[in-house]
VEXZASE-695846 format. One line per 2 residues: number of its first residue (from 1); their letters; for each residue x, y, z negated of C-alpha. Coordinates in Angstrom, 3 decimals, padded with zeros to 6 digits. Layout:
BEGIN
NUM> A> X/Y/Z ~ ... .
//
This chain:
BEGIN
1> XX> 004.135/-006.018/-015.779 ~ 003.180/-002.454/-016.935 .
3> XX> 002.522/-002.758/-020.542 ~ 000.954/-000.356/-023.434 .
5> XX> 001.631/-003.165/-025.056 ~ 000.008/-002.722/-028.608 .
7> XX> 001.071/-002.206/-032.297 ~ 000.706/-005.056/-035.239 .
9> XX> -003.565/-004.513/-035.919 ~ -006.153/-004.416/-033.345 .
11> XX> -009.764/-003.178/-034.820 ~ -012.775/-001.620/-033.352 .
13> XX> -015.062/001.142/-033.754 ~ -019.161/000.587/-032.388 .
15> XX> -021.124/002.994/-030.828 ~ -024.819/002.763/-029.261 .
17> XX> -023.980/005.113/-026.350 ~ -021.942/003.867/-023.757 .
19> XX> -017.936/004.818/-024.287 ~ -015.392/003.706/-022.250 .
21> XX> -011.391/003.025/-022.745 ~ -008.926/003.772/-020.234 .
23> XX> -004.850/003.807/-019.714 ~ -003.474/005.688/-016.620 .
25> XX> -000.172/003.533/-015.070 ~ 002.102/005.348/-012.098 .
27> XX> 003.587/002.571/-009.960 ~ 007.583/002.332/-009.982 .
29> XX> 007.711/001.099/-006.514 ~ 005.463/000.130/-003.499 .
31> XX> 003.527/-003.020/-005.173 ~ 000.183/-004.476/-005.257 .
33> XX> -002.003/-005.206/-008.383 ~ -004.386/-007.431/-008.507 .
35> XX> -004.508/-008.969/-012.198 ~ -005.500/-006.769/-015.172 .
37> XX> -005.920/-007.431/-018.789 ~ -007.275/-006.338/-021.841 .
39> XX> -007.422/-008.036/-025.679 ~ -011.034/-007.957/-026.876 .
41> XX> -011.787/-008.295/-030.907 ~ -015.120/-009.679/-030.718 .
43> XX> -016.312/-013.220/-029.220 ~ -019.009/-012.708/-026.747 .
45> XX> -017.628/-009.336/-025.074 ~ -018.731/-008.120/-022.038 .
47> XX> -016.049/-005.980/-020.194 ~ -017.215/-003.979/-017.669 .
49> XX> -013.761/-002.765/-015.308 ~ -012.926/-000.119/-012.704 .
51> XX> -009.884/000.475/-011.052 ~ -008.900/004.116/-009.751 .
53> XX> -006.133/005.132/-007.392 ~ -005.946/008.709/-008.595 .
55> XX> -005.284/012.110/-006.976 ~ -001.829/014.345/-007.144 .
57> XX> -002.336/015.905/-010.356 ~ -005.551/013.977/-011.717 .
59> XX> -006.854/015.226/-014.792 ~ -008.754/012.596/-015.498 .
61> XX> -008.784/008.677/-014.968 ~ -011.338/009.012/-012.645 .
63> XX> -010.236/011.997/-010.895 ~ -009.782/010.337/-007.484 .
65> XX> -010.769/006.734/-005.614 ~ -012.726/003.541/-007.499 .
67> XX> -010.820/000.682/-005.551 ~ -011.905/-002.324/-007.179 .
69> XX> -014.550/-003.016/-010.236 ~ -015.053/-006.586/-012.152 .
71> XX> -017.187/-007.673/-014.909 ~ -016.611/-010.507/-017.045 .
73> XX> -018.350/-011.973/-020.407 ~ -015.349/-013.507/-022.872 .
75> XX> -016.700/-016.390/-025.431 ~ -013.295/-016.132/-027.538 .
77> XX> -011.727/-013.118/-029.264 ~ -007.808/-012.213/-027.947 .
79> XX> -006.035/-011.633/-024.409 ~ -007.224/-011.884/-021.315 .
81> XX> -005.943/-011.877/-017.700 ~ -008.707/-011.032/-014.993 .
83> XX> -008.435/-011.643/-011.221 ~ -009.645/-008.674/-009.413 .
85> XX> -010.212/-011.160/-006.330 ~ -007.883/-009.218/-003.993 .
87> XX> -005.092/-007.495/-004.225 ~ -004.854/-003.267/-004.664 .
89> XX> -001.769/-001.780/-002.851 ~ -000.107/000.626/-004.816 .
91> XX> 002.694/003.702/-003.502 ~ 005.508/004.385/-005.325 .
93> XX> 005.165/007.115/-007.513 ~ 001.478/006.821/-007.663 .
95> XX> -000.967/006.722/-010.751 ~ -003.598/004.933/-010.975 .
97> XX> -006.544/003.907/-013.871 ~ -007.935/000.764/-015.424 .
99> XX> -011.203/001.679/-017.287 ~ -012.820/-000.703/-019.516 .
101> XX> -016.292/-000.771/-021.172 ~ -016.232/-003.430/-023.728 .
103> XX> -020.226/-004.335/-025.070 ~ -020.847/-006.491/-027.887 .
105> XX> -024.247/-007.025/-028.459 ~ -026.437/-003.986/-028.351 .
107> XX> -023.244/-001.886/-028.859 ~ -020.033/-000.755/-027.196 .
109> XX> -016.530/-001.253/-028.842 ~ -013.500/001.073/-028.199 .
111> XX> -010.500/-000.800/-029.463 ~ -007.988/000.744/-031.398 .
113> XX> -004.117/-000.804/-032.164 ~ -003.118/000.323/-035.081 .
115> XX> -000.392/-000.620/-037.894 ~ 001.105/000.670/-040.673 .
117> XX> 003.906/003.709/-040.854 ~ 006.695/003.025/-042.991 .
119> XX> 005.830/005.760/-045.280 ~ 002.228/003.936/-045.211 .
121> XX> 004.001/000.517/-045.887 ~ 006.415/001.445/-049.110 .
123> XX> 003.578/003.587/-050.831 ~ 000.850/000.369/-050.564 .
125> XX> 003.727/-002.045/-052.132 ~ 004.736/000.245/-054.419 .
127> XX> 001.257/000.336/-055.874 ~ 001.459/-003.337/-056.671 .
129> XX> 004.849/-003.321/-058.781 ~ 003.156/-003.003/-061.728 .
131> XX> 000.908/-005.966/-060.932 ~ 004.014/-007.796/-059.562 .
133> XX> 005.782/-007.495/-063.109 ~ 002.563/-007.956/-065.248 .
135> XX> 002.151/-011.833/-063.746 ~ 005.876/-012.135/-064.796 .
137> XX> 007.977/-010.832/-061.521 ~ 011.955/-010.266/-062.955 .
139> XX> 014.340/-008.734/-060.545 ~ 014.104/-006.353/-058.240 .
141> XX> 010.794/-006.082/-056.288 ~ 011.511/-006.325/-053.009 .
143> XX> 008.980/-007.306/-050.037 ~ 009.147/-008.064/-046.356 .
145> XX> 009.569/-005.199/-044.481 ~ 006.396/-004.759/-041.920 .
147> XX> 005.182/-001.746/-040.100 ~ 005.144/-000.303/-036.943 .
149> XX> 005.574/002.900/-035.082 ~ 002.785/003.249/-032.281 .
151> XX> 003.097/006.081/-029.134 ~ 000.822/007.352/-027.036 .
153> XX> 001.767/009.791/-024.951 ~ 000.269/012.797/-023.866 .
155> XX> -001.914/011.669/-020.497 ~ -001.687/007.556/-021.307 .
157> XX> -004.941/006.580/-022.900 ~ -008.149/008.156/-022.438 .
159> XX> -011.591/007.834/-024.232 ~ -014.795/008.857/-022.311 .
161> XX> -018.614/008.665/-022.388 ~ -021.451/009.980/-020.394 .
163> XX> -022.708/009.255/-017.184 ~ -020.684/007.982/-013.649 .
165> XX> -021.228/011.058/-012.126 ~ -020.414/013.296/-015.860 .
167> XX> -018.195/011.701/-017.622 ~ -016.659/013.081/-020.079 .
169> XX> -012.923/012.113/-021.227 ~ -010.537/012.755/-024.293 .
171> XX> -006.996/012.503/-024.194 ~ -006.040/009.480/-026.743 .
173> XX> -002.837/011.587/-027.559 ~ -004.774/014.868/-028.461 .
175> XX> -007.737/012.209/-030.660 ~ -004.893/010.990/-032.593 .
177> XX> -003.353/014.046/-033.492 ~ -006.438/015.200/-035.015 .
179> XX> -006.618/011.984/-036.793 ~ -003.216/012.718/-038.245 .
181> XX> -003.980/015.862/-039.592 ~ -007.301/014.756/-040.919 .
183> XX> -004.965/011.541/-042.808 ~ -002.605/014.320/-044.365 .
185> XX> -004.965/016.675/-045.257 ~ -006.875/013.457/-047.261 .
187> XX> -002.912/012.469/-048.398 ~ -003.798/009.254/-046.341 .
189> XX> -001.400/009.179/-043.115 ~ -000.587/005.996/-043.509 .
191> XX> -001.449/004.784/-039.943 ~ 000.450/004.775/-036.530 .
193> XX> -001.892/004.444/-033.183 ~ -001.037/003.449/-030.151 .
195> XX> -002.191/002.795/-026.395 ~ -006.002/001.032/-025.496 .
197> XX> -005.233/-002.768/-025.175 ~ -005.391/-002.560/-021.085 .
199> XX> -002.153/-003.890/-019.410 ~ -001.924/-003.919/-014.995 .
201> XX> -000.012/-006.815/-013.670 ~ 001.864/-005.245/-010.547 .
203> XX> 003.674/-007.355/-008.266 ~ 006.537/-005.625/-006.220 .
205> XX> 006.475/-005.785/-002.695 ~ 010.289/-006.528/-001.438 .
207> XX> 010.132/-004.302/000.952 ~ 007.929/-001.974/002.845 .
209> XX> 007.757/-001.282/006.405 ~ 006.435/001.309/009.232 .
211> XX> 005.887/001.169/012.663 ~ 005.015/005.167/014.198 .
213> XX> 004.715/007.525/016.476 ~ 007.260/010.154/016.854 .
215> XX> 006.113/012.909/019.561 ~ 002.331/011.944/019.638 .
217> XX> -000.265/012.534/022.519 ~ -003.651/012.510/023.083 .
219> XX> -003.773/010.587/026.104 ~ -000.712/008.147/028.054 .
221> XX> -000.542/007.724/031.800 ~ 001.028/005.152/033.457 .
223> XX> 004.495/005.663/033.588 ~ 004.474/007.884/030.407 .
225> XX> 007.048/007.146/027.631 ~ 005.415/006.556/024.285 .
227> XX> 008.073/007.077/021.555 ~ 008.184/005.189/018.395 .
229> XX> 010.173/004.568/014.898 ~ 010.684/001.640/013.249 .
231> XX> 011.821/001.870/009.295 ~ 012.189/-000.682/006.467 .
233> XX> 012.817/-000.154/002.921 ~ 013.889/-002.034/000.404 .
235> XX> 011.581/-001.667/-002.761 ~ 013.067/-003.449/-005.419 .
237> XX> 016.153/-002.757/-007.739 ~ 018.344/-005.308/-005.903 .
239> XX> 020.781/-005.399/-003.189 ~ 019.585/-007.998/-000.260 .
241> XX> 022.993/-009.716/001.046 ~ 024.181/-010.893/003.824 .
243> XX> 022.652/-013.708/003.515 ~ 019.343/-012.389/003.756 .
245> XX> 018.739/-011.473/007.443 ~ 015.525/-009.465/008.270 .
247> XX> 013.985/-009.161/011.325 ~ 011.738/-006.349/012.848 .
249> XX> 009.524/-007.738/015.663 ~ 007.836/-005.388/017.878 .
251> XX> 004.731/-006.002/019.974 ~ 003.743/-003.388/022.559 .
253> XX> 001.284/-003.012/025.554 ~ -001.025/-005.512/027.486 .
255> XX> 001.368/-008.100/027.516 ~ 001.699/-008.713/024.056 .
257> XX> 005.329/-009.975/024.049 ~ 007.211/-009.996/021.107 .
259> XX> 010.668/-008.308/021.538 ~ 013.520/-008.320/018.665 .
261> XX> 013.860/-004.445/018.145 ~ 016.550/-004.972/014.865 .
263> XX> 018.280/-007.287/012.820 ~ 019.557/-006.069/009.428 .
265> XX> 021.599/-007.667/006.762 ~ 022.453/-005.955/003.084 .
267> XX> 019.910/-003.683/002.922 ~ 020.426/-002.084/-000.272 .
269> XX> 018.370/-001.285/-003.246 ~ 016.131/001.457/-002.134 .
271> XX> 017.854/001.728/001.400 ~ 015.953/002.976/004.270 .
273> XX> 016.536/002.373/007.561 ~ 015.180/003.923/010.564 .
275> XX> 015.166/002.438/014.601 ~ 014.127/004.137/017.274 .
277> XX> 012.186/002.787/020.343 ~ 010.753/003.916/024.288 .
279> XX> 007.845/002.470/026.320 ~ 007.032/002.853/029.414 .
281> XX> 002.975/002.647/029.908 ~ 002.076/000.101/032.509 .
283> XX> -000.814/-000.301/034.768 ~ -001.742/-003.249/032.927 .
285> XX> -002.235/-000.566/029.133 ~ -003.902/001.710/032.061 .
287> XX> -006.723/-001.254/032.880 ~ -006.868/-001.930/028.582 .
289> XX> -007.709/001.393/027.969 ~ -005.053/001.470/025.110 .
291> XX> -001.885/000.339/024.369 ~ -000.876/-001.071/020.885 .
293> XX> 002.334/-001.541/019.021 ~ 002.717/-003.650/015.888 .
295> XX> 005.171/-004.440/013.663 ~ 006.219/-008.013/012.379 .
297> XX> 008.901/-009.133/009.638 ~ 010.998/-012.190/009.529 .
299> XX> 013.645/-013.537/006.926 ~ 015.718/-015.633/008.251 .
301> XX> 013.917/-016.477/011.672 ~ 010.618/-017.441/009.600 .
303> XX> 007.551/-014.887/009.801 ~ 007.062/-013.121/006.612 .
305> XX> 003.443/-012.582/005.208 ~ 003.621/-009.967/002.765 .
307> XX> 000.076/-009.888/002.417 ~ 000.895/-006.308/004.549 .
309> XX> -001.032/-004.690/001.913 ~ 000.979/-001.292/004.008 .
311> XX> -000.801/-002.676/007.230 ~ -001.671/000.570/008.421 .
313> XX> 001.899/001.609/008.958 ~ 002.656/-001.140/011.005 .
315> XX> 000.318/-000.688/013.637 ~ -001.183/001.873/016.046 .
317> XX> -002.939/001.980/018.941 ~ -003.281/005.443/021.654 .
319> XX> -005.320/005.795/024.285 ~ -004.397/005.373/028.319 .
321> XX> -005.867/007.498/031.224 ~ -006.877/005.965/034.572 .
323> XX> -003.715/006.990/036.543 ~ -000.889/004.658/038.106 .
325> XX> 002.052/005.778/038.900 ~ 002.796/005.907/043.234 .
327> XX> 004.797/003.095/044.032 ~ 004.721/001.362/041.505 .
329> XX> 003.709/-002.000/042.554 ~ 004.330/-004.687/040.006 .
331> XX> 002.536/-002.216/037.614 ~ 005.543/-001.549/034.966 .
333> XX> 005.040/002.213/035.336 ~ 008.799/002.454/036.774 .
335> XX> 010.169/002.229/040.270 ~ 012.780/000.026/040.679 .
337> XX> 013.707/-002.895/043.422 ~ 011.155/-005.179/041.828 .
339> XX> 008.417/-002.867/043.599 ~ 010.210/-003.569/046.622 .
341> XX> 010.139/-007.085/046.243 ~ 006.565/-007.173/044.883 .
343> XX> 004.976/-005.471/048.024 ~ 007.368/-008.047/050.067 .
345> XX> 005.686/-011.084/048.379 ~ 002.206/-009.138/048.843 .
347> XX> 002.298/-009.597/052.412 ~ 004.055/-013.025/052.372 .
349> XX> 000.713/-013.911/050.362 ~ 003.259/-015.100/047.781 .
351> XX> 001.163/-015.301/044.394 ~ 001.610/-013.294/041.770 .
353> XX> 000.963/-012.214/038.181 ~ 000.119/-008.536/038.450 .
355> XX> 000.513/-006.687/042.166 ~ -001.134/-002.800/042.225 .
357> XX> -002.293/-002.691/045.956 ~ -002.934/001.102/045.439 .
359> XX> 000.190/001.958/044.050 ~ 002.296/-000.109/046.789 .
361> XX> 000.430/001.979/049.606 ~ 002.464/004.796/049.638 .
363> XX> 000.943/006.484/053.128 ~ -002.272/005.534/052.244 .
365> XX> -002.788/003.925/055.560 ~ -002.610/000.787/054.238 .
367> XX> 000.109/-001.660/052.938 ~ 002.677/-002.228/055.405 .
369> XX> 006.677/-002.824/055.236 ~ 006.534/000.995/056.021 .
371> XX> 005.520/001.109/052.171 ~ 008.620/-001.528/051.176 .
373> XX> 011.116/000.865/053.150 ~ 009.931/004.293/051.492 .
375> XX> 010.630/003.234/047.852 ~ 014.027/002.051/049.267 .
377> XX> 015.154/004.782/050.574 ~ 013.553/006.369/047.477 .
379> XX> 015.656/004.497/045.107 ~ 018.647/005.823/047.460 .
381> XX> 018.057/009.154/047.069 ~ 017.409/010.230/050.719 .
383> XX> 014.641/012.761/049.610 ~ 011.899/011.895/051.559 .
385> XX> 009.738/010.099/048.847 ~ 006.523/011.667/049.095 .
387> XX> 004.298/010.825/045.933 ~ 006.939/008.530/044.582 .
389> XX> 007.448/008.299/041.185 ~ 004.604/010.877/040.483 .
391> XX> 001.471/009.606/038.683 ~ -001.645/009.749/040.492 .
393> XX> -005.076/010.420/038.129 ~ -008.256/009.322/039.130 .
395> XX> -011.339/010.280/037.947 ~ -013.007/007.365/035.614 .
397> XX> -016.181/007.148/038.223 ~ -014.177/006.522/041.165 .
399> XX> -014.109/003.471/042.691 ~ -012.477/000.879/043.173 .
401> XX> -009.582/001.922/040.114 ~ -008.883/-001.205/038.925 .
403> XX> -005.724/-002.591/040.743 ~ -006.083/-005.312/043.681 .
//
């Protein structure tokens, strides 16, 4: 919970224009937030909310992105926890706003907590000793101790008004300084202030995960390597141990099998920890159009839905070019003795999942065992591959390119 938790008094000040309240937060970790709250004086409030992730260097609360806005009428007077109906994901290290307009009525309340200095507290009792020993007091006069010390610092709590698209905001820290002067000139600083009566609820995400590319390209043909990194990092301020085994799950291509890329145990608090991965385009990506890799976590064998608020950086997707790589027959975008065997099967009419007839036909004077014996002797190095191993491009409008 990120808390400007308040001082000892809460009281309001009306206005007829409309004003708004706002306290800027910066997330300790990757988390999510999706419950706010604020403490209202007045029964019947209407709270009008927004939720900004800010820029680098925001000036302002609403110097960057509204990401979620709620509006809610409370009958009572006190605290209040609000569902923003989905959750907000948050980056370590980043700030972001909750503004509130609070209307009562025809008017709009800022709240203000407020309490007491010391130096407030001792002057106001010792203005009743004298009544305290006229109704017969003896002793020493001594009362329960009860004041507060508020802080707001310096980009915290912010007061605007004007329009959405001119507003105009004060730094709370700069408003009460004035205050304070205005209280000692008058021989009256008696009061502490401290932050708008906003809190975020943040929930920390245990860890946080990406799935990307490491030597991009625009385009993949078949038999192209696509190169990707896995990482995982633990988020929180604990040490996961060895009893805590998580699991990164990686699914790539057209076929859409799942394939254990790591298993890690005692990952540290705030470890990172990278894994590196190759794949080889098929013909099958080539007929898709794309090929996609994605990014699942397990704990302990079971899939683990984290909500993946960080979804983007689990997943991408490039694009293929018609091509297929010569030789190539079972359409894995390497030649190896499968090929061999594939084209064998082809012309025992065996059945099969996947066979590329255009690929297998190395001579291009049909399929033959001629075809079976060239990527043989390829695979043996005698030199006399022809197209081989090369990828073949063919224009989109030429037909047939779809595999046999």
């Amino acid at each position: 919970m990120y808390d400007f938790m308040p001082v000892v008094n809460r009281d309001r000040v009306q206005f007829d224009n409309d004003v708004y309240m706002a306290n800027v937060f910066t997330a300790k970790n990757n988390c999510t937030v999706r419950y706010i709250g604020i403490e209202t004086v007045d029964a019947d409030t209407k709270v009008e909310y927004s939720v900004y992730i800010l820029n680098d260097g925001a000036a302002s609360p609403t110097d960057g992105h509204c990401a979620a806005t709620a509006e809610i009428t409370f009958d009572n007077a006190g605290y209040h926890k609000v569902d923003l109906g989905r959750s907000l994901p948050m980056t370590g290290g980043c700030k972001y706003s909750i503004i509130a307009k609070a209307v009562n009525g025809d008017k709009t309340s800022v709240f203000f907590n407020h309490s007491e200095t010391q130096e407030g507290f001792v002057k106001y009792y010792e203005s009743r000793k004298d009544r305290w020993a006229d109704n017969g007091g003896t002793g020493s006069f001594k009362p329960d101790m009860y004041y507060s010390k508020g802080v707001i610092n310096s980009g915290e709590s912010f007061v605007g008004c004007g329009s959405a698209d001119n507003m105009q905001w004060a730094d709370m820290a700069d408003v009460t300084t004035r205050l304070k002067a205005l209280n000692e000139a008058d021989r009256t600083d008696y009061f502490t202030y401290d932050n708008f009566p906003i809190r975020s609820y943040p929930e920390t995400e245990l860890f946080s995960a990406a799935n990307v590319l490491t030597e991009p390209k625009d385009t993949y043909a078949a038999g192209n390597v696509i190169k990707g990194k896995l990482a995982i990092t633990n988020n929180t301020e604990y040490d996961f141990n060895e009893a805590a085994e998580i699991e990164l799950v990686l699914t790539i291509g057209a076929s859409g099998k799942e394939t254990s890329t790591a298993k890690v145990k005692g990952l540290k608090a705030g470890q990172t920890l990278t894994f590196d991965y190759d794949y080889t385009v098929t013909q099958p990506d080539i007929t898709a159009g794309n090929v996609v890799s994605t990014l699942k976590i397990k704990v302990n064998g079971e899939d683990y839905d984290y909500n993946p608020v960080f979804g983007d950086t689990l997943s991408f997707t490039v694009k293929t070019t018609y091509s297929y790589v010569c030789g190539d027959a079972d359409g894995d975008g390497k030649i190896t003795i499968n090929d061999v065997t594939a084209i064998q099967k082809n012309l025992a009419q065996v059945p099969q999942d996947y066979f590329n007839k255009k690929a297998a036909d190395i001579d291009g004077k049909g399929l033959d065992i001629t075809d079976a014996t060239s990527i043989q002797r390829y695979l043996a190095d005698y030199g006399d591959s022809n197209n081989i191993g090369k990828t073949i491009f063919k224009d989109k409008y030429e037909l047939p390119f779809i595999p046999a």
